[in-house]
C-alpha positions as CSV (number, residue, x, y, z in Angstrom):
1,X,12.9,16.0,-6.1
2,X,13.4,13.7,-3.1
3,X,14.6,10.4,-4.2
4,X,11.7,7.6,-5.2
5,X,9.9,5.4,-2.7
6,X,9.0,2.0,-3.9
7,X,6.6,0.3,-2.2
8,X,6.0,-3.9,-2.8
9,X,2.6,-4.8,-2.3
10,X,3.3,-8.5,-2.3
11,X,0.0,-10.5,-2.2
12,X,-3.3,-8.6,-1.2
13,X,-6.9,-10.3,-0.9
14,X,-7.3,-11.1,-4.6
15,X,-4.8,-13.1,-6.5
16,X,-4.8,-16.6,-6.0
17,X,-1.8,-19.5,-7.2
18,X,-4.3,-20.6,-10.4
19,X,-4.0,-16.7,-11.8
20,X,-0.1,-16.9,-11.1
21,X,1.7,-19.9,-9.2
22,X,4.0,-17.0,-7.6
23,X,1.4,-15.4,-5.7
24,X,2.6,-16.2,-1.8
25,X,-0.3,-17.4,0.7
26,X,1.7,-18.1,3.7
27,X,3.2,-16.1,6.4
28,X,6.5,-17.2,5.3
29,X,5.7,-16.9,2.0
30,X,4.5,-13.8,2.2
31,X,7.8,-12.6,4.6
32,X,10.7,-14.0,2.1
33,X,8.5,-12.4,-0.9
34,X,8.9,-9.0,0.9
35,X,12.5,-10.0,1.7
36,X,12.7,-10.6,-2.0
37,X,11.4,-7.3,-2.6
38,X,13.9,-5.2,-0.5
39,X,16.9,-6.9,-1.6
40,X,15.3,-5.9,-5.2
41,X,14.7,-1.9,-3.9
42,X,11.8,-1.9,-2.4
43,X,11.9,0.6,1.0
44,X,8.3,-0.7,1.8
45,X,6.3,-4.3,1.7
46,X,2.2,-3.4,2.0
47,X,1.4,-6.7,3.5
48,X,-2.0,-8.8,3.6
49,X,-2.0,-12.1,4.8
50,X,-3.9,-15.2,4.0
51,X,-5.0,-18.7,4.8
52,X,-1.8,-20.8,4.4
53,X,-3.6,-23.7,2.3
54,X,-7.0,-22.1,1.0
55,X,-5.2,-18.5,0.1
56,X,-8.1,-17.1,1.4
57,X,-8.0,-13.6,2.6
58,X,-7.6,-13.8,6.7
59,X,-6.8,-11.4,9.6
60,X,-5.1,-13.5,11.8
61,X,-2.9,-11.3,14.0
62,X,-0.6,-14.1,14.6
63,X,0.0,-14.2,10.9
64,X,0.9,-10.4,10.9
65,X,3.0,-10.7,13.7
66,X,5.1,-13.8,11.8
67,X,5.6,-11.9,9.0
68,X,7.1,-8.5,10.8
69,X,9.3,-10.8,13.1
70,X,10.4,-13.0,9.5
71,X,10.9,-9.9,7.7
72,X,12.7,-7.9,10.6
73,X,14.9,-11.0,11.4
74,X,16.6,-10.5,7.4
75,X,16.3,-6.8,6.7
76,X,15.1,-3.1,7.4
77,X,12.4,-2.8,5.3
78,X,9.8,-0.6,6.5
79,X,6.2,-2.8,6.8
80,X,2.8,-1.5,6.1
81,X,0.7,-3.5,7.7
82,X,-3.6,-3.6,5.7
83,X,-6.5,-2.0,8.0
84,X,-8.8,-2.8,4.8
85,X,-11.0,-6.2,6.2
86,X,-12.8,-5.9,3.4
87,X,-14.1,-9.3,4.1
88,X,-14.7,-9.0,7.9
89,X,-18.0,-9.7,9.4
90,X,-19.5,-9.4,12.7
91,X,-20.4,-5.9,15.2
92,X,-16.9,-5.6,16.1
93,X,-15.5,-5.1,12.3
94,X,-13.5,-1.6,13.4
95,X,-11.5,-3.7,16.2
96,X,-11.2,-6.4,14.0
97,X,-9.2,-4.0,11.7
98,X,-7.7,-2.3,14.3
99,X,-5.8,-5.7,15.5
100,X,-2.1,-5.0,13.2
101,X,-2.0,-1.4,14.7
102,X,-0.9,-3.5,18.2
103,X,2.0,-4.6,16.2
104,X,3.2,-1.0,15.8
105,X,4.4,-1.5,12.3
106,X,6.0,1.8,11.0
107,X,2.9,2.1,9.0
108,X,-0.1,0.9,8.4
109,X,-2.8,1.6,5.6
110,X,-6.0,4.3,5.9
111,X,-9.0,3.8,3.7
112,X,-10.9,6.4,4.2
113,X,-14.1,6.9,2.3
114,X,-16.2,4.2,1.0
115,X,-16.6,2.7,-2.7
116,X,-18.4,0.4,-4.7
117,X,-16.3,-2.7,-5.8
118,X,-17.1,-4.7,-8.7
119,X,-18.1,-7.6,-5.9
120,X,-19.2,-5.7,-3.2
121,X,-19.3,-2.3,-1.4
122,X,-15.9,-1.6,0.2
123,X,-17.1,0.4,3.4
124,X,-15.1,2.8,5.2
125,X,-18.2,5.3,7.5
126,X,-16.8,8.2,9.2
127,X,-16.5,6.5,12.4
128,X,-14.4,3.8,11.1
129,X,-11.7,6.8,9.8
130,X,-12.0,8.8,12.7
131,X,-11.1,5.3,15.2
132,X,-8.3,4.8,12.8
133,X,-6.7,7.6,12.9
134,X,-6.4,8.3,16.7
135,X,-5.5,4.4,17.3
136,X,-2.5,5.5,14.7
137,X,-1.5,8.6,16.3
138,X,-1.7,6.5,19.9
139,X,0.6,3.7,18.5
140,X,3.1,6.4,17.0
141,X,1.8,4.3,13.3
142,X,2.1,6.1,10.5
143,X,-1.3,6.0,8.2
144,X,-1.0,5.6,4.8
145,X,-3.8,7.3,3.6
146,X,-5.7,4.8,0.6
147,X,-7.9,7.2,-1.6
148,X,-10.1,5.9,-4.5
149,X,-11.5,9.1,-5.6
150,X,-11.0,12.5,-5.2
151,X,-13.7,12.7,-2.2
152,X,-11.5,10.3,-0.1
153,X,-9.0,13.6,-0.2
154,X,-11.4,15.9,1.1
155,X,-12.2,13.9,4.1
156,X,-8.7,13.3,4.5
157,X,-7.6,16.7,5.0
158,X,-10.9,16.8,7.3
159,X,-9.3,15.2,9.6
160,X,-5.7,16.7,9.2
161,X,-6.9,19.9,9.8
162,X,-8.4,18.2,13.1
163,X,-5.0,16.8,13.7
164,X,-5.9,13.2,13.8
165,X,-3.1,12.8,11.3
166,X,0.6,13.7,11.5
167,X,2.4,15.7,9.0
168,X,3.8,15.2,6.6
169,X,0.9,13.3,4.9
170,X,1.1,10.4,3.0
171,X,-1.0,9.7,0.4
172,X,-1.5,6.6,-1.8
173,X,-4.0,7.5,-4.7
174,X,-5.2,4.4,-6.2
175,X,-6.2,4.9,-9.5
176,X,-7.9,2.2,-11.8
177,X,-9.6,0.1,-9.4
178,X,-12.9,-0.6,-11.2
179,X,-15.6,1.7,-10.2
180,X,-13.1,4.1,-8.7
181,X,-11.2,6.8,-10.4
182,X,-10.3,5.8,-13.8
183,X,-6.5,5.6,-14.5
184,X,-5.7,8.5,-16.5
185,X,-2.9,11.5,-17.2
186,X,-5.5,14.1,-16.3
187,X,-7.0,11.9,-13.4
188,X,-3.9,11.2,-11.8
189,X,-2.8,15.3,-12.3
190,X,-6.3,16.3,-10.7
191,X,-5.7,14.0,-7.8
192,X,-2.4,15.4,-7.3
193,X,-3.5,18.7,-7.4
194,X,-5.2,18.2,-4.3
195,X,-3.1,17.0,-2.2
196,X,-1.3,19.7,0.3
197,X,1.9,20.7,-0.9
198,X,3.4,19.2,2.0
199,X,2.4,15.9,1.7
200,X,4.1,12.9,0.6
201,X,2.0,11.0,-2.3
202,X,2.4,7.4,-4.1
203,X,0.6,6.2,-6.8
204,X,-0.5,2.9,-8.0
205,X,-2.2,1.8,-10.8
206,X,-4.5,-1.7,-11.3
207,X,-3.3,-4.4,-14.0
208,X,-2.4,-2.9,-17.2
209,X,-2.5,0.6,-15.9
210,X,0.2,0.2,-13.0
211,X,3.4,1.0,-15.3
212,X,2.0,3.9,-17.0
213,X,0.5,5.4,-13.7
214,X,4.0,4.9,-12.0
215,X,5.7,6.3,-14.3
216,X,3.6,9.6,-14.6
217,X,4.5,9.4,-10.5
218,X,7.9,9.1,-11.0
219,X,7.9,12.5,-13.4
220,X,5.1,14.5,-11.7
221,X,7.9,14.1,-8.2
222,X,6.1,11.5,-6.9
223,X,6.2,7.8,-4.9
224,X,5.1,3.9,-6.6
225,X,3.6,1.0,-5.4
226,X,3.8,-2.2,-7.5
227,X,3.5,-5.9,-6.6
228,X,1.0,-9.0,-7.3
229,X,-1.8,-7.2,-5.2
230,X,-2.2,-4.5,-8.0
231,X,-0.5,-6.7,-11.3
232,X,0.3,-10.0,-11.9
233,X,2.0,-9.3,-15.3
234,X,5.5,-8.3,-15.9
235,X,3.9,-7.0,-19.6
236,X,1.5,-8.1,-21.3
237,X,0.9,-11.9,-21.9
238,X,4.0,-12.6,-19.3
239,X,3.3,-13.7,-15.8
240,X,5.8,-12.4,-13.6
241,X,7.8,-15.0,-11.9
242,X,8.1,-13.0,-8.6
243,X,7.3,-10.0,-6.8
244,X,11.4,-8.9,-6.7
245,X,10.9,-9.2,-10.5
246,X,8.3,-6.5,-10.5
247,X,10.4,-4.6,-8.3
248,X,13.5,-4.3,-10.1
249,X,11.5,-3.2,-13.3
250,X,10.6,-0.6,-10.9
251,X,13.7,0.4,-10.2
252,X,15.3,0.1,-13.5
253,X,12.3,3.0,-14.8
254,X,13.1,5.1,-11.6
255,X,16.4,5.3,-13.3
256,X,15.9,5.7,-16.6
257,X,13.7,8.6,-15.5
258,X,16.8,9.6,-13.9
259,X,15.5,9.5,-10.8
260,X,17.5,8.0,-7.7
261,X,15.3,5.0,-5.5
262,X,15.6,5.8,-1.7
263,X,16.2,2.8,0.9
264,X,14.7,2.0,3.6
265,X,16.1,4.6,5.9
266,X,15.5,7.4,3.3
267,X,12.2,6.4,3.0
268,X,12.2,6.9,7.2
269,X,13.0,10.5,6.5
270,X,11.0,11.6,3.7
271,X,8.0,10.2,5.3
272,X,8.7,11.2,9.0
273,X,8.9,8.2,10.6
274,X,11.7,7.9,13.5
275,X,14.0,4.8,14.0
């Protein structure tokens, strides 16, 4: 097995300072948290950004491109800059999420398929996956491909057998998000399952499914994602003080499993991605 990819997903569109004081809102929040992270093991931040003082979600390319320059200033991280917009309006909405692929960040995340939030309908048409991909491949980005449900795969290879998508790969299944697939052993297996061989694959898992569902990824061979976007609990009924704290429980399973976790430039290698 190739040595474990942790990925930090430090803030996302969701968690706000009243559900955990920790949760970072600014651009240099959100940079030092991913700083944080690496320092901790983390190979990868998944970055959002918000409004400084509302912690509303935003899209602000000049808040992208703070944080890549912050974070790139202190360390080697690899950044994975969100394509979601899930709260974008307006006729333009694909070059809306199209703006942190400019940045060239060594990766940047793929929803493809849409899927029926608890508070809305997260929508991702064919056209939107298509555009996405080829502005990827023209910007030498490397998509991370989001899946909620095993239909998300199937268009997925769609358009890797059109080669709109590199190899290897690289899948993050997201498993647990309410109204998507359910976090389970056999859910997690079956998504797995269809996945080429070749592919790289991460899993994460929502609130009080993410350590279970990372550690059936760290046994079944695979990559983890943690981080206040999917969890803000270190365990039950204990906030976590910081993202880094979430991370280095990460870590310390990867190596109880006896498992190794891979920096930065091993991630660089396992997932294709030149310096």
């Amino acid at each position: 097995m190739s040595k474990v990819i942790i990925t930090a997903a430090v803030t996302g569109s969701r968690p706000t300072k009243e559900m955990n004081p920790a949760v970072p809102y600014s651009p240099e929040e959100i940079a030092q948290a991913a700083i944080d992270c690496c320092h901790a093991g983390a190979a990868i931040a998944h970055i959002h950004v918000r409004d400084p003082q509302t912690g509303m979600p935003s899209f602000k390319f000049e808040y992208f491109q703070e944080v890549m320059e912050r974070v790139r200033a202190e360390c080697d991280m690899l950044l994975n800059l969100t394509t979601s917009g899930y709260h974008l309006q307006g006729p333009d909405i694909i070059e809306q999420r199209l703006g942190p692929v400019a940045l060239q960040p060594e990766i940047c995340s793929l929803d493809i398929g849409s899927v029926n939030f608890i508070d809305g309908v997260f929508v991702n048409p064919p056209e939107w996956g298509r555009a996405a991909a080829e502005r990827m491949r023209e910007q030498g980005v490397k998509p991370e491909i989001e899946v909620f449900d095993v239909g998300h795969i199937y268009q997925a290879l769609d358009f890797i057998d059109q080669g709109l998508i590199d190899a290897p790969p690289y899948f993050q299944l997201c498993m647990g998000i309410k109204w998507g697939i359910e976090a389970t052993p056999e859910n997690l297996r079956f998504m797995q399952t269809k996945i080429p061989a070749e592919a790289c694959w991460s899993v994460l898992g929502v609130g009080r499914s993410q350590f279970p569902m990372i550690t059936l990824g760290v046994l079944m061979g695979g990559h983890i994602r943690v981080g206040f976007e999917d969890n803000l609990y270190l365990k039950k009924g204990f906030l976590a003080e910081s993202n880094a704290q979430c991370v280095k429980a990460a870590v310390d399973l990867v190596k109880s499993l006896q498992r190794e976790v891979a920096t930065p430039a091993e991630a660089r290698e396992i997932l294709g991605i030149p310096m």
